[in-house]
py3Dmol code that shows the C-alpha trace and the ligand (Angstrom):
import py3Dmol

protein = """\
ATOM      1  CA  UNK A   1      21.238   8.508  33.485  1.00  0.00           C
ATOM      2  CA  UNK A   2      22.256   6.573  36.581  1.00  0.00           C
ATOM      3  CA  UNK A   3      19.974   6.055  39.199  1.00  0.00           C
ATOM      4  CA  UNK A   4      22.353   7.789  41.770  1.00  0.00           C
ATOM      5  CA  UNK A   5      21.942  10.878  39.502  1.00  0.00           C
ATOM      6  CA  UNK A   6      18.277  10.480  39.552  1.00  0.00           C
ATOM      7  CA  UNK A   7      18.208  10.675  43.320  1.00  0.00           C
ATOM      8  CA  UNK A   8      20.135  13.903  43.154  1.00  0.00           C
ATOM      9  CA  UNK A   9      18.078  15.192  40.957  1.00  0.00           C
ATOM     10  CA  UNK A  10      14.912  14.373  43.117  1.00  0.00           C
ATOM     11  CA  UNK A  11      16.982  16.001  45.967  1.00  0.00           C
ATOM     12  CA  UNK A  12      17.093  19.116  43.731  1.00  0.00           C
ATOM     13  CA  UNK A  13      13.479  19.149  43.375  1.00  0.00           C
ATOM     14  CA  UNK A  14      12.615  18.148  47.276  1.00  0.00           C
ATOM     15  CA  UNK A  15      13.715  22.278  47.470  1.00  0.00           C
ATOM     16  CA  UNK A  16      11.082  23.590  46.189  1.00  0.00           C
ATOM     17  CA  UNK A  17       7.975  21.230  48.372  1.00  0.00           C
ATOM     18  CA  UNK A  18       5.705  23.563  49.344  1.00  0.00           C
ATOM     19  CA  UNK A  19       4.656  22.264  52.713  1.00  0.00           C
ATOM     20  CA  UNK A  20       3.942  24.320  55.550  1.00  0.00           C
ATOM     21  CA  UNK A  21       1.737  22.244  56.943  1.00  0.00           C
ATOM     22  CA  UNK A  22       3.425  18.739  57.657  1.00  0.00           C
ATOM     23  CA  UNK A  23       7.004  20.017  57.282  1.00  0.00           C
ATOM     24  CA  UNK A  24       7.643  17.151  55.512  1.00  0.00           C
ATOM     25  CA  UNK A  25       9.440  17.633  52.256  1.00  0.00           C
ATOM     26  CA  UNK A  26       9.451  15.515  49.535  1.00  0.00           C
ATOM     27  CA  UNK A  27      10.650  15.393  46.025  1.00  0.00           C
ATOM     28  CA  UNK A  28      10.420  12.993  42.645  1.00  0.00           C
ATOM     29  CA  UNK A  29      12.628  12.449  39.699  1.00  0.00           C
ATOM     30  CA  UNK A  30      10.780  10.647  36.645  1.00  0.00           C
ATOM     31  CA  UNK A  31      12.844   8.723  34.675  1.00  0.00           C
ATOM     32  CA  UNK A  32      10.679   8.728  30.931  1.00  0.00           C
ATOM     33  CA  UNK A  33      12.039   5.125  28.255  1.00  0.00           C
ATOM     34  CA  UNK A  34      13.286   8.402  26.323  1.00  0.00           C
ATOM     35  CA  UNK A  35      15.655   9.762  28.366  1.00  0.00           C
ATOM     36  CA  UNK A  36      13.438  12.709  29.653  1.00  0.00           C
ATOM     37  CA  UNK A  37      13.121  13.351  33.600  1.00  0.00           C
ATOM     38  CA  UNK A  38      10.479  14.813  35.055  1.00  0.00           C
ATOM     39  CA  UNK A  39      10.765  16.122  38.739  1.00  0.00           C
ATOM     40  CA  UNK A  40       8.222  16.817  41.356  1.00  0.00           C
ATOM     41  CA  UNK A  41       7.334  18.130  44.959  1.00  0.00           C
ATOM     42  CA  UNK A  42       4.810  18.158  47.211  1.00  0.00           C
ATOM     43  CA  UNK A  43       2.520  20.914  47.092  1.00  0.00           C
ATOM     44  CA  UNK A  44       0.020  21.214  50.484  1.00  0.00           C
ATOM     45  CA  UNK A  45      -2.839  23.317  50.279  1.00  0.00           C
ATOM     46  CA  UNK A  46      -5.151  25.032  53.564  1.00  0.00           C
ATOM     47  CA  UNK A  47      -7.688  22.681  52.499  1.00  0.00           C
ATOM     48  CA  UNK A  48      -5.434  19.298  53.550  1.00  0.00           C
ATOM     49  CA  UNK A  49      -7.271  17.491  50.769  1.00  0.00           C
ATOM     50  CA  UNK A  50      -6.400  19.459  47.964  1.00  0.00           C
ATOM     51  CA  UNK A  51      -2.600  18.454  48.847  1.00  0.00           C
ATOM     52  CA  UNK A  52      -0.296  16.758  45.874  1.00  0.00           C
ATOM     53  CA  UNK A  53       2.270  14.405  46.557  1.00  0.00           C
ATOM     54  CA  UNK A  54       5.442  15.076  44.490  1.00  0.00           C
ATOM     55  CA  UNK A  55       5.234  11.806  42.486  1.00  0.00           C
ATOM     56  CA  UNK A  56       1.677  12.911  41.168  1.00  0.00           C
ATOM     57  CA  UNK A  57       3.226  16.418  40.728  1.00  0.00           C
ATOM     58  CA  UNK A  58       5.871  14.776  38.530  1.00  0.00           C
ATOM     59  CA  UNK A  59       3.842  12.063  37.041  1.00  0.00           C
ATOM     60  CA  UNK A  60       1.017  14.916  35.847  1.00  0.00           C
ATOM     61  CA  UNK A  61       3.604  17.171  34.102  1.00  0.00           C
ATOM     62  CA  UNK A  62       4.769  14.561  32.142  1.00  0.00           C
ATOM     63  CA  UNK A  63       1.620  13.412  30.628  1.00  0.00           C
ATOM     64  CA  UNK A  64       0.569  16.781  30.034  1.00  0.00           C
ATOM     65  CA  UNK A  65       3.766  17.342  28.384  1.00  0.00           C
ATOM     66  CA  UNK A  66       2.834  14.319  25.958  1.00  0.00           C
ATOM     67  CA  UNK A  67       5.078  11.688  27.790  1.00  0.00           C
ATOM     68  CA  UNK A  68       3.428   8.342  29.341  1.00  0.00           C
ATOM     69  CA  UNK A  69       6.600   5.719  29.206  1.00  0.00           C
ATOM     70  CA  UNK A  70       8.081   5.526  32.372  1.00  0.00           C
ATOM     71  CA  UNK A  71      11.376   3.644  33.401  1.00  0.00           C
ATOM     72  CA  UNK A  72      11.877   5.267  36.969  1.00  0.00           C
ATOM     73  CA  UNK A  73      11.015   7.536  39.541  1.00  0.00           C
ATOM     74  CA  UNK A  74      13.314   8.802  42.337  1.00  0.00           C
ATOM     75  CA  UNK A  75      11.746   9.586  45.672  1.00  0.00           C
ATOM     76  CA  UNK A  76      13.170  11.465  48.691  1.00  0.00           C
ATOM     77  CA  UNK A  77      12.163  13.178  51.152  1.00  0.00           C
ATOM     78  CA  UNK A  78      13.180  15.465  54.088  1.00  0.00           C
ATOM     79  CA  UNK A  79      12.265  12.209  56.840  1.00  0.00           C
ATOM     80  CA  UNK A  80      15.936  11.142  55.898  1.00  0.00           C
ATOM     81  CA  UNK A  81      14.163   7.487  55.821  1.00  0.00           C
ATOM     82  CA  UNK A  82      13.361   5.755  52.595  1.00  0.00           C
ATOM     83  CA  UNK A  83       9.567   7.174  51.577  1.00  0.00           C
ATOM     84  CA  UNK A  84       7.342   4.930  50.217  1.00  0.00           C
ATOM     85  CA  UNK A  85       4.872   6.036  47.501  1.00  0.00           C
ATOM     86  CA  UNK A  86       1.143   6.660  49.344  1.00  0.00           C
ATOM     87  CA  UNK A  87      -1.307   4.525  48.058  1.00  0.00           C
ATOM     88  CA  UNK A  88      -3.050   6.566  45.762  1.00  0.00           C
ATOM     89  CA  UNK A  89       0.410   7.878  43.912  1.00  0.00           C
ATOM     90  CA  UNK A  90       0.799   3.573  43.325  1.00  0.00           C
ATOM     91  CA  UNK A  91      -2.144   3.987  41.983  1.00  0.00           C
ATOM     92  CA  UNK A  92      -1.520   6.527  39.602  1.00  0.00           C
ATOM     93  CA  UNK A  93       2.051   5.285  38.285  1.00  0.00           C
ATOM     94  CA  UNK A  94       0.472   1.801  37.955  1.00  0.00           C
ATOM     95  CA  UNK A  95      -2.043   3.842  34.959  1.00  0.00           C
ATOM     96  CA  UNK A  96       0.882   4.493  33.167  1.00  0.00           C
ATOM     97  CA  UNK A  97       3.624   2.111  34.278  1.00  0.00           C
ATOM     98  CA  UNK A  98       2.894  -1.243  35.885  1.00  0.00           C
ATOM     99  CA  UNK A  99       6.246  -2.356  35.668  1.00  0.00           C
ATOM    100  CA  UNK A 100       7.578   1.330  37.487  1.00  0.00           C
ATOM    101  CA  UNK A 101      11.124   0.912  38.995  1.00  0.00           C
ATOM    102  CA  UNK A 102      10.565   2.740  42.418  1.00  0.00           C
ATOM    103  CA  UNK A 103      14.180   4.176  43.984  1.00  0.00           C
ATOM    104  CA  UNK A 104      14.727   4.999  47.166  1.00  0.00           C
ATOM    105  CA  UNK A 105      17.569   5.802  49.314  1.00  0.00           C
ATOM    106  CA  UNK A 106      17.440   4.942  53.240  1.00  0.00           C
ATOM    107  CA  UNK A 107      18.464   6.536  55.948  1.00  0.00           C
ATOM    108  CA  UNK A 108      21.744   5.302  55.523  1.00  0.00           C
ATOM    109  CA  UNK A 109      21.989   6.517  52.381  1.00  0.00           C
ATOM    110  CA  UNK A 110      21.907   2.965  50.581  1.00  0.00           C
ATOM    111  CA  UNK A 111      19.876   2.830  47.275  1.00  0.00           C
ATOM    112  CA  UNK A 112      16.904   0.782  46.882  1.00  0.00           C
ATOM    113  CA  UNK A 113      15.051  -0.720  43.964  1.00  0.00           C
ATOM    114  CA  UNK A 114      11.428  -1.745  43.777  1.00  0.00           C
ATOM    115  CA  UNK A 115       9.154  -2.733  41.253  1.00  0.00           C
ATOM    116  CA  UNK A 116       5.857  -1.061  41.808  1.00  0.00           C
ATOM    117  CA  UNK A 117       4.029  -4.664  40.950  1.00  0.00           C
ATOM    118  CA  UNK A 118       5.209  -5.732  44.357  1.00  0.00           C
ATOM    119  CA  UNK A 119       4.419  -2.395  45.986  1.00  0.00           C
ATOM    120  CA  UNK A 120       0.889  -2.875  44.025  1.00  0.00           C
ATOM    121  CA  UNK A 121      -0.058  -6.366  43.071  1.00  0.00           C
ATOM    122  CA  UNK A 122      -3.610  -6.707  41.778  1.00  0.00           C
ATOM    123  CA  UNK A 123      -4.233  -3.672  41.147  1.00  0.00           C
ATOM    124  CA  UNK A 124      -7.343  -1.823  39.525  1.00  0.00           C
ATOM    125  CA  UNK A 125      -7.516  -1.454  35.888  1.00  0.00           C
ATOM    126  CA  UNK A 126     -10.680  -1.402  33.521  1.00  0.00           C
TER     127      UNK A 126
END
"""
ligand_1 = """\
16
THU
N 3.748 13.003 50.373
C 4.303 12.928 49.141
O 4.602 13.942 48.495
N 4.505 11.691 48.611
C 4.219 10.518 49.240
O 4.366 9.458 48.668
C 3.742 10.534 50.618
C 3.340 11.863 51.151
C 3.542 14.343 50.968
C 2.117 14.751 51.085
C 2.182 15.753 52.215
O 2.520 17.024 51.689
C 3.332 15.269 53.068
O 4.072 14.365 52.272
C 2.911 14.574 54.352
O 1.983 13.600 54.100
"""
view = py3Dmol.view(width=600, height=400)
view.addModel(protein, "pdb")
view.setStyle({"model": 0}, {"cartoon": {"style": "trace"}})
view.addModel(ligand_1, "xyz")
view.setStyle({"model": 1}, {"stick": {}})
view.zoomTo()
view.show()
């Protein structure tokens, strides 16, 4: 599994955001050490709060499927710009995955790497 194809598969996924509300689509492919991806949208509720970001929506069906090692997760969206994880999704990946490889694609279409430590340095653990 390339990276490239892990992008298209988050593109897949961006399809199905359910996001009335912002407009702004966004999808995840998770990349699991096994081979196994994972993909996510957002999903916006009435109540703003109750909102999930795709990378939690993809992150939380693969631990509840009994997978927590993570290689990779894809992220696109429909701003066409590359789409940084929000803070609490860092967060969450950082639970499971300190060393997370974060890829993006910007607006020019150009791939981009990132390891979540430098998206997330010191951050909270017990
Ligand atoms: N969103 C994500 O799905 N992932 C992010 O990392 C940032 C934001 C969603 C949440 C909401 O549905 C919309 O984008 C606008 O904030």
């Amino acid at each position: 599994m390339t990276y490239t194809e892990l992008l298209s598969i988050a593109d897949k996924a961006m399809k199905n955001a359910y996001a009335p509300y912002s407009e702004f689509k966004v999808g995840a492919a998770l990349l699991c050490s096994d081979g196994t991806v994972f993909t996510g949208c957002n999903i916006e509720n009435a109540t703003y709060g109750a909102t999930n970001c795709a990378e939690r929506t993809a992150i939380f069906k693969a631990v509840s499927e009994g997978h927590r090692d993570f290689e990779a997760i894809a992220i696109v969206s429909s701003g066409g710009d590359e789409t940084f994880p929000c803070g609490i999704c860092r967060q969450v990946m950082a639970e499971f995955a300190p060393e997370l490889k974060i890829i993006l694609r910007d607006k020019n279409g150009i791939e981009a790497i990132y390891q979540l430590s430098e998206l997330l340095p010191k951050s909270f653990s017990l």
